[in-house]
C-alpha positions in Angstrom: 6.2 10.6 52.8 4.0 13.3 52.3 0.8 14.2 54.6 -2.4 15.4 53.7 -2.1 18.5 56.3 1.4 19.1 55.2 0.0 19.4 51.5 -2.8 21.5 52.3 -0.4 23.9 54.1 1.8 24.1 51.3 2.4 28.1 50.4 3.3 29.2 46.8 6.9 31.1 46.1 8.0 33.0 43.6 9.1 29.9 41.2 7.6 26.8 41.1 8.9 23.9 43.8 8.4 20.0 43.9 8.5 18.0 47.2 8.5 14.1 46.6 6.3 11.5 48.5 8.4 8.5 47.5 8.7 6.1 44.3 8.6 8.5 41.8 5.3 10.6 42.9 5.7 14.4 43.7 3.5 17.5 44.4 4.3 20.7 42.1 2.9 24.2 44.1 3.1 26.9 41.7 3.0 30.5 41.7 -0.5 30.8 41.3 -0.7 28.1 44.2 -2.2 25.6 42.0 -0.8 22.0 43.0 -0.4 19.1 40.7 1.1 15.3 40.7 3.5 14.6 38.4 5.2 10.9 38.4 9.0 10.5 37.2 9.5 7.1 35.9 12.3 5.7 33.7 11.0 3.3 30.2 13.4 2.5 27.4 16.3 4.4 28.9 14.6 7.5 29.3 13.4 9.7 32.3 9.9 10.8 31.7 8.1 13.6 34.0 4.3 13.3 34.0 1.1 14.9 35.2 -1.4 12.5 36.4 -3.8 15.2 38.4 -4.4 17.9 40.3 -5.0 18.6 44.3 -7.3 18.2 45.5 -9.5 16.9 42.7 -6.7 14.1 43.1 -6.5 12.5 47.1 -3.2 11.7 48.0 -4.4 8.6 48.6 -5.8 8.6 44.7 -2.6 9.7 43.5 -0.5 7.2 44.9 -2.8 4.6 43.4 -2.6 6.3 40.4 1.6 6.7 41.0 1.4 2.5 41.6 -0.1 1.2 38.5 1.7 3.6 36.9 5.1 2.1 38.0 3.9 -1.4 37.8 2.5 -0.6 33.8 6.2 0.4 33.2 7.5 -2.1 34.8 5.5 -4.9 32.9 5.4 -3.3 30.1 2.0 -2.7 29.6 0.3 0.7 28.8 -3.2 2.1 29.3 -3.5 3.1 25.2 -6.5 1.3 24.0 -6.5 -0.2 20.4 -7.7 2.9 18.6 -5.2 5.0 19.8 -2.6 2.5 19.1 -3.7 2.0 15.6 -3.8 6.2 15.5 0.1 6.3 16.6 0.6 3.5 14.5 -0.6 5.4 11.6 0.7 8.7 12.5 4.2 6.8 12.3 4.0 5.0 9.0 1.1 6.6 7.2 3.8 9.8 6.2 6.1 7.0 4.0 3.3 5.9 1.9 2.7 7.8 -1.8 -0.4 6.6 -2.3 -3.6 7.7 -1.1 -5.8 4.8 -2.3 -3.3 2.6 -0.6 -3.6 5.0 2.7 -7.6 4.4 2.7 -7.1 0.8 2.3 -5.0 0.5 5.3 -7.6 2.5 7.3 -10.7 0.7 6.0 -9.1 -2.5 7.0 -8.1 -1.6 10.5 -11.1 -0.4 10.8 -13.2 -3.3 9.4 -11.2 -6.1 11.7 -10.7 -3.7 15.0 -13.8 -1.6 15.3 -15.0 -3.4 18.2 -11.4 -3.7 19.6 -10.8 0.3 19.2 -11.9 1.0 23.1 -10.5 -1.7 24.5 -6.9 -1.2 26.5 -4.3 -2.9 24.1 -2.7 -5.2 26.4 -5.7 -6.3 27.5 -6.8 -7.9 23.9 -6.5 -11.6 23.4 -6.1 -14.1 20.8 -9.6 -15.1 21.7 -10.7 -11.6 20.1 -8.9 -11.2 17.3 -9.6 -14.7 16.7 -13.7 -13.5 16.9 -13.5 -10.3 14.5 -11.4 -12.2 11.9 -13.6 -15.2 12.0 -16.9 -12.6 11.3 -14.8 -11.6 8.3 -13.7 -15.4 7.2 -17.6 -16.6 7.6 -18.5 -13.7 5.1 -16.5 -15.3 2.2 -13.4 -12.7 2.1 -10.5 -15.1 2.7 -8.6 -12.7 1.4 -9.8 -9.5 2.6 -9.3 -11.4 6.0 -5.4 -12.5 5.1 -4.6 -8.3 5.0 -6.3 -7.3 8.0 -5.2 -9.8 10.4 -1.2 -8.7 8.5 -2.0 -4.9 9.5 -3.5 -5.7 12.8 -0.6 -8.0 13.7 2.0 -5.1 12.2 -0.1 -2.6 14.8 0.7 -5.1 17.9 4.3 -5.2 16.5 4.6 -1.7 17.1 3.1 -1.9 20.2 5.4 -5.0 21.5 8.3 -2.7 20.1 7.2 0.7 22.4 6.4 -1.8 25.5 2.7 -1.1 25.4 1.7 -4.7 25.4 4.2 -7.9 26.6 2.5 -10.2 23.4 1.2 -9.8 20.1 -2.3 -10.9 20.2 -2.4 -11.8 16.6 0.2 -15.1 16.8 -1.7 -17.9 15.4 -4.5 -16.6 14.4 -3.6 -17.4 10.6 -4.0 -21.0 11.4 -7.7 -20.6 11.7 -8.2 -18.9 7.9 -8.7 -20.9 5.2 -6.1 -21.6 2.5 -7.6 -19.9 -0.5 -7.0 -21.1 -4.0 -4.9 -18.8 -6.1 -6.4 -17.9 -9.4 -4.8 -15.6 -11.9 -6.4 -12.7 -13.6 -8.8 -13.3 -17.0 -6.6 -13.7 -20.2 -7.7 -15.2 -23.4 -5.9 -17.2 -25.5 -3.6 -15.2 -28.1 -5.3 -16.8 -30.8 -8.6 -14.8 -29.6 -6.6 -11.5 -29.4 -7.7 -10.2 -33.1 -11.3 -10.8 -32.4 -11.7 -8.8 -29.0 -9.6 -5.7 -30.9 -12.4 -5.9 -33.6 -15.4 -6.0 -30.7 -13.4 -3.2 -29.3 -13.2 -1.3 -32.9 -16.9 -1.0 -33.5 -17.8 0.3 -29.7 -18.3 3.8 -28.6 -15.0 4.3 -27.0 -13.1 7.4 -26.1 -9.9 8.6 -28.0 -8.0 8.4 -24.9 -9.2 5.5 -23.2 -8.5 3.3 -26.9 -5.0 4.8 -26.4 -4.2 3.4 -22.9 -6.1 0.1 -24.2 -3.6 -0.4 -27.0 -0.2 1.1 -24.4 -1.4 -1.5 -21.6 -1.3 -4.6 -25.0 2.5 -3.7 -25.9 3.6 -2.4 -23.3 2.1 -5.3 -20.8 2.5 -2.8 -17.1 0.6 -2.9 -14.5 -2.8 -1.1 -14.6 -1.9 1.4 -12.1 1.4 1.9 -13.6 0.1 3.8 -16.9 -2.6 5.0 -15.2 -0.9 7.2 -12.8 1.8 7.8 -15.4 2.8 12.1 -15.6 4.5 14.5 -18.0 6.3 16.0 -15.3 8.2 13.7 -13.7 10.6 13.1 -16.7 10.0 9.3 -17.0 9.5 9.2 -20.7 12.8 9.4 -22.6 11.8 9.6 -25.9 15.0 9.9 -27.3 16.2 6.8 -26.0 12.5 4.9 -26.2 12.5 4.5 -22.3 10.0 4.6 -20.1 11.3 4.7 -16.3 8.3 3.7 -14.1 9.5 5.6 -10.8 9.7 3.3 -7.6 6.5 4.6 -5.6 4.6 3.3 -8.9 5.9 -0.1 -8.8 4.9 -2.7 -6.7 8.1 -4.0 -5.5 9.0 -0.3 -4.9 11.9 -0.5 -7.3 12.1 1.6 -10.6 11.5 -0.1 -13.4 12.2 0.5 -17.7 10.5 -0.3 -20.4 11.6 -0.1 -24.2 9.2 1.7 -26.3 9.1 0.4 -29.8 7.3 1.8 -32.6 4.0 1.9 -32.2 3.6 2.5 -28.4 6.6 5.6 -29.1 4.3 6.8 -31.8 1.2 7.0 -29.9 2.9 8.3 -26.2 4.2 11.0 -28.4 1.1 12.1 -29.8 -0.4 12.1 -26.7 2.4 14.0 -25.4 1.8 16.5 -28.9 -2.1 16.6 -27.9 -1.8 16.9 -23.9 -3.7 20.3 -22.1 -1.2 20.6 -19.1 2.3 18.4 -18.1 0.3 16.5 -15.4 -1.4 12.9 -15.8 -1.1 11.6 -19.4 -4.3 10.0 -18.7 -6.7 12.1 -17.1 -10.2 11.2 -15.3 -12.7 12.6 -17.7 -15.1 14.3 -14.8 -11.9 15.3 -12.6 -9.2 16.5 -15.3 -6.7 16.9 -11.8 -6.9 13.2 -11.5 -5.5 10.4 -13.3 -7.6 7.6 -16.1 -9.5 5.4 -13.4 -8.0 1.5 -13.5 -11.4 0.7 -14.0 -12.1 2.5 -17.3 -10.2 0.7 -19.9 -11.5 -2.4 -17.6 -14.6 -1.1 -18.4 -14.5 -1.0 -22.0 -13.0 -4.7 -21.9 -16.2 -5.5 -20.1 -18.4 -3.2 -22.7 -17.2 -5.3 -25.3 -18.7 -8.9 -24.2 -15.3 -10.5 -22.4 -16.1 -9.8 -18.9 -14.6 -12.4 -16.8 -12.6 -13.6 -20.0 -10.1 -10.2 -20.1 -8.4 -7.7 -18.4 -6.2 -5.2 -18.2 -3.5 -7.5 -16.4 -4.5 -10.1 -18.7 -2.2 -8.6 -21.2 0.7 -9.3 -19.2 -0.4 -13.1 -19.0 -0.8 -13.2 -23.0 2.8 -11.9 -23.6 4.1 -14.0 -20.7 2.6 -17.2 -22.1 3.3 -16.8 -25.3 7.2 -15.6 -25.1 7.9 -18.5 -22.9 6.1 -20.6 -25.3 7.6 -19.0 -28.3 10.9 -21.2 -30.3 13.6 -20.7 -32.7 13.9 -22.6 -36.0 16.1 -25.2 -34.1 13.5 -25.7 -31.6 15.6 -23.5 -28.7 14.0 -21.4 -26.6 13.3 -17.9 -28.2 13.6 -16.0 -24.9 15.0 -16.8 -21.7 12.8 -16.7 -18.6 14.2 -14.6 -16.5 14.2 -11.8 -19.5 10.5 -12.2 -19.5 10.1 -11.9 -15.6 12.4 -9.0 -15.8 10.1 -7.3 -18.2 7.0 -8.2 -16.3 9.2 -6.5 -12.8 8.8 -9.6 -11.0 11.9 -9.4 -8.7 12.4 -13.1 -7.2 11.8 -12.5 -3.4 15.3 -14.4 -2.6 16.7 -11.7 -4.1 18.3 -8.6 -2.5 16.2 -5.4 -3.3 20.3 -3.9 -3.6 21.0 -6.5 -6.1 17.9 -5.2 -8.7 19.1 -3.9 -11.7 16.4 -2.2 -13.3 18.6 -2.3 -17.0 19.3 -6.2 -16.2 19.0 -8.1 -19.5 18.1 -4.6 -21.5 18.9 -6.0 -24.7 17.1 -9.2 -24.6 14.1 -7.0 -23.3 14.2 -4.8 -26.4 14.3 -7.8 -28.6 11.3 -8.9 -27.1 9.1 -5.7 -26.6 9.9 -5.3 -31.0 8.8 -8.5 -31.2 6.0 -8.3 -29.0 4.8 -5.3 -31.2 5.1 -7.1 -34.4 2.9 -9.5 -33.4 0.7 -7.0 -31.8 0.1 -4.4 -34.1 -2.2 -6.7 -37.2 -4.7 -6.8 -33.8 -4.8 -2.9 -33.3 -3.5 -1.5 -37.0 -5.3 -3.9 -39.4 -4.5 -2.2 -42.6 -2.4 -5.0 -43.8 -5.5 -7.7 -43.9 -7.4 -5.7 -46.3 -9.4 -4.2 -43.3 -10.1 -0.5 -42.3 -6.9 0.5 -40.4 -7.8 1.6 -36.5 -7.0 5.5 -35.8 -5.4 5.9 -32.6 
């Protein structure tokens, strides 16, 4: 073992030298004569080398302290990173696979909003206790949900940290228990016999060309909102030669590619949107920031404008085709489309599924029959020539 006059006598030499006080803790003199700790230690099968001070700023005495709970944090497991540098390594390591940037601010909003207090606190020194606190704050405000996704992302950061040997146990077990089931409710649809009447309301408003054009796409073509919204020129996923639509993965929220069959009237208008388009970027473009894609919220918006707030949306359209095709028999009282060709449509992917067993083209010619019947019915709502009415432009 090392001595303090032995340390203070130490001489530089032409290349740096080490001499070792014992469990891992050495003094490096270097050329200039500066002397620093370093601590070798061995964690997940790998030998790290590591500066913890310099002499004398750093006693001997200090830096075997230092050297001990060093050791005794590896050997446990535990790590000195507090919570908001976990969460930043967490991010650093995961943030890179996600596409979307609205997705990337949720994350971070939500971290933030249940570990704010819990940033400068050492991560294996957090509790159940705390976490249990911060996510009651969030429950008591009335955001069961809100509360479900950051306790998720919290408990995925403490994974991580489990996984590196930063903490010996995931603070987060349990804490579910104490959040209230919430009731599922699905998203605003009318009836399809009130269809007609909200395309009329939406006839006489003050409506952009464009934004009655995405209106119309998301009634036949029943995608998600973000789908068509995000949808571009250049990434080759409309095939108009073979009246395809390929939704690429990162768009999808199963993260699988999906088709859909364009039939007339949703062809018609893509491709004179395609004939009319400034640039091969977003087919819908934000009005104020042409570089960005159509806001979800506009055609919402316009919904809203024309008196059916809280009665329709967007995603409604998916639960008008959804109940009516399931709903929908043949002469002999049969079943005019099979369930699982609607689901397929709709790219709900059962979750007892393998992701390698999805077939985006599964049941493609079912799902043409019933996107050309969807659009027959469709159409009188948007093209009301044939009742004697002025015909919509799109």
């Amino acid at each position: 073992m090392l001595k303090d006059a032995q340390i203070k006598s130490l001489k530089p030499k032409e290349k740096r030298y080490s001499l070792s006080d014992g469990q891992g803790l050495a003094i490096d003199v270097m050329p200039s004569g500066k002397k620093s700790w370093t601590i070798t230690y061995t964690k997940l099968g790998k030998r790290t080398r590591e500066k913890i001070g310099e002499y004398p700023a750093l006693s001997l005495k200090d830096a075997r302290d230092k050297a001990t709970a060093i050791m005794r944090m590896t050997m446990l497991g535990h790590s000195e990173i507090t919570v908001g540098e976990l969460i930043d390594e967490w991010l650093s390591v995961y943030s890179p696979g996600w596409s979307s940037e609205k997705y990337k601010k949720n994350v971070k909003y939500r971290l933030d909003l249940v570990a704010e207090r819990l940033k400068p606190i050492h991560a294996n020194n957090v509790t159940r206790h705390m976490v249990s606190t911060e996510i009651g704050i969030i429950v008591a405000s009335g955001t069961i949900e809100t509360a479900n996704r950051c306790l998720r992302l919290l408990t995925a950061v403490f994974d991580y940290a489990l996984a590196k040997e930063y903490v010996q146990s995931n603070p987060c077990v349990l804490v579910s228990k104490m959040i209230p089931s919430r009731k599922v409710t699905n998203m605003p649809a009318l009836p399809i016999g009130e269809m007609p009447k909200l395309w009329v309301a939406l006839d006489y408003m003050n409506m952009r060309h464009d934004v009655k054009q995405a209106l119309a796409l998301y009634n036949y073509l029943t995608c998600r909102p973000g789908e068509l919204a995000q949808a571009r020129w250049d990434t080759g996923e409309f095939d108009f030669e073979n009246r395809i639509w390929l939704i690429p993965a990162h768009r999808m929220k199963m993260r699988l590619e999906h088709m859909i069959y364009l039939s007339d009237k949703p062809l018609e208008i893509l491709k004179d949107l395609y004939r009319n388009r400034t640039d091969d970027g977003f087919v819908f473009k934000n009005h104020n920031k042409p570089w960005e894609h159509m806001p979800t919220e506009t055609p919402l918006a316009a919904i809203k404008r024309a008196g059916y707030r809280g009665r329709m949306t967007t995603h409604g359209f998916r639960s008008v085709l959804s109940t009516h095709a399931n709903e929908a028999r043949l002469p002999d009282g049969g079943r005019m489309f099979d369930s699982d060709v609607i689901e397929r449509h709709l790219a709900h992917v059962p979750r007892n599924k393998g992701r390698a067993a999805y077939n985006r083209a599964k049941y493609w010619d079912d799902r043409v029959r019933l996107m050309n019947w969807w659009a027959d019915i469709v159409t009188p709502w948007i093209y009301r020539g044939d009742n004697g009415q002025d015909e919509t432009k799109l």
